[in-house]
C-alpha positions as semicolon CSV with decimal commas, in nm:
position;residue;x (nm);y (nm);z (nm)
1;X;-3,618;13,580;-0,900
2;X;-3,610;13,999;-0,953
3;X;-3,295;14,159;-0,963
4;X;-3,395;14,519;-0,887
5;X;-3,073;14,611;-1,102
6;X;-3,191;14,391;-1,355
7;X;-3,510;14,331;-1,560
8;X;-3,610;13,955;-1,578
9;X;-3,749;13,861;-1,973
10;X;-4,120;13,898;-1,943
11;X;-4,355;13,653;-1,887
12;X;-4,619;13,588;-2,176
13;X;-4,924;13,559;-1,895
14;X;-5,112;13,853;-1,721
15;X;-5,146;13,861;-1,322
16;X;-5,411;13,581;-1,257
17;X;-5,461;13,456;-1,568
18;X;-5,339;13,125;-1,686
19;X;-5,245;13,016;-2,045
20;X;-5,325;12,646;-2,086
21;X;-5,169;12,427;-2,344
22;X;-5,167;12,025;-2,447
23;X;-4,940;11,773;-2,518
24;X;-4,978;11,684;-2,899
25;X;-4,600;11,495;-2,864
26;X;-4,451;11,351;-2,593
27;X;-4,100;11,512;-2,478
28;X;-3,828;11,308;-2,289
29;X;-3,551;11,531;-2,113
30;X;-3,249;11,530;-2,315
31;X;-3,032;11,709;-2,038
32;X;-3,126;11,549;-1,682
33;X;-2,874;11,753;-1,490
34;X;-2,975;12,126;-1,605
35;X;-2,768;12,441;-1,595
36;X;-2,884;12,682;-1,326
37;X;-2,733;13,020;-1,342
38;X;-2,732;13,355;-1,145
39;X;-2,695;13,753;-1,278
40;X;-2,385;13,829;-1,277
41;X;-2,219;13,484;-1,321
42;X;-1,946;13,413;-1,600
43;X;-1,998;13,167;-1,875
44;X;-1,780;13,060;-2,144
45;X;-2,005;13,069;-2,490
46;X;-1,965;12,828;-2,711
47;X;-2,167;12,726;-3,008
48;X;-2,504;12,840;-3,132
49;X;-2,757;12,551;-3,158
50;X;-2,874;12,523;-3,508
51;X;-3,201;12,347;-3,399
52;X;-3,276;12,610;-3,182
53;X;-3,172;12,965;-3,314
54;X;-3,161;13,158;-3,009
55;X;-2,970;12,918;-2,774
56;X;-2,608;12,948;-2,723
57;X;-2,396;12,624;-2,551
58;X;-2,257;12,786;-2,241
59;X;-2,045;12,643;-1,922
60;X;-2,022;12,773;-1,630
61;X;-1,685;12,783;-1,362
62;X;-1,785;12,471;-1,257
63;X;-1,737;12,296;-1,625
64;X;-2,119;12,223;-1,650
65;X;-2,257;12,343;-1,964
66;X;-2,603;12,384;-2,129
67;X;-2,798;12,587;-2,377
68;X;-2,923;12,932;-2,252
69;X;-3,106;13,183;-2,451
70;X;-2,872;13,422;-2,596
71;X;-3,097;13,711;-2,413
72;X;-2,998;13,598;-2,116
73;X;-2,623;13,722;-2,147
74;X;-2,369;13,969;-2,246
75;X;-2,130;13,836;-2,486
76;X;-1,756;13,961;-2,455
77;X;-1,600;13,759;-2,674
78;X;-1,609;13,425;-2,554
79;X;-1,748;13,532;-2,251
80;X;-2,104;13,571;-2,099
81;X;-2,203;13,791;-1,821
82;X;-2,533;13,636;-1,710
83;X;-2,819;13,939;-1,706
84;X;-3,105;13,707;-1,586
85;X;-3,102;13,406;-1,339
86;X;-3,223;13,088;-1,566
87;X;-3,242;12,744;-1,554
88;X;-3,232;12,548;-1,792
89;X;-3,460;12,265;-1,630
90;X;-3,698;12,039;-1,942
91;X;-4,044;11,892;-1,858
92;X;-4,089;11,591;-1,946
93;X;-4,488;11,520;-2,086
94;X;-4,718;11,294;-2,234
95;X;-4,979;11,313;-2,490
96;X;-5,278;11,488;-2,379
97;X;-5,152;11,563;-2,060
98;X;-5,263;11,955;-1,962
99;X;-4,993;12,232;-1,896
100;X;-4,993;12,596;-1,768
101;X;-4,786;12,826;-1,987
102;X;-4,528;13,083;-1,847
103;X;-4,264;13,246;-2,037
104;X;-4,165;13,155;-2,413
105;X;-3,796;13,174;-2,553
106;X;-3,729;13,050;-2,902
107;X;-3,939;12,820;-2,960
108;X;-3,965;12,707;-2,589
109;X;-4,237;12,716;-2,325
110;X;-4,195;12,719;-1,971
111;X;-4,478;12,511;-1,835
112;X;-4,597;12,405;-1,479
113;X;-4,775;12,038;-1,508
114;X;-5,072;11,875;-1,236
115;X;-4,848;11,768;-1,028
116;X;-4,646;12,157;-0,972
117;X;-4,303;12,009;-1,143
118;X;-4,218;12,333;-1,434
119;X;-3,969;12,341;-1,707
120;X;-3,918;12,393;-2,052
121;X;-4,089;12,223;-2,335
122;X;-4,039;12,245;-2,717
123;X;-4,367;12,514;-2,823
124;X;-4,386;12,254;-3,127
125;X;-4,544;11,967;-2,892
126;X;-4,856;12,161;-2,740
127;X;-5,113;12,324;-2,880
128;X;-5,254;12,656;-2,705
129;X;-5,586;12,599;-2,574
């Protein structure tokens, strides 16, 4: 959602076109109850993931936590002021199975399946088409 005080991370498609990708490895959701955050919210940061350079472990008020893309906040200190709404949703997908490609953050793709559910998935289990 636009924040007219805020610019949202670009998406890697151009109006009407859509990027298409496969499944080469299935992905299971490791995190089935995903972090969902606002601009403006406060998170405590925690670690950096070492898998995934570019994703910080982050908990919100509530005490849920989950990795977020470090461009999606303003560190002070141990703090995060969220600049972007994000959620941290995962797709779950099978071999062969055909995905349309939004946004890409560190190594992950946002991707809408068939059936309209979206979420991230690992870039290293689809190829482009």
């Amino acid at each position: 959602m636009m924040n007219e005080n805020k610019l949202e991370p670009q998406a890697t498609q151009k109006s009407g076109e859509q990027r298409k990708c496969r499944v080469i490895s299935a992905y299971e959701v490791a995190y089935p109850d995903p972090l969902i955050i606002k601009v403006g919210e406060e998170l405590t940061v925690g670690a950096n993931d070492t898998q995934w350079p570019g994703f910080v472990w982050c908990t919100n008020k509530a005490g849920q936590g989950g990795w977020v893309p470090e461009s999606y906040f303003e560190r002070r200190g141990n703090i995060g002021i969220v600049r972007y709404d994000y959620e941290a949703t995962e797709l779950a997908a099978s071999v062969d199975e055909e995905l349309i490609m939004d946004t890409e953050e560190s190594g992950w793709i946002w991707c809408t399946n068939q059936r309209g559910q979206s979420g991230w998935i690992p870039a290293d289990n689809v190829e482009k088409l």
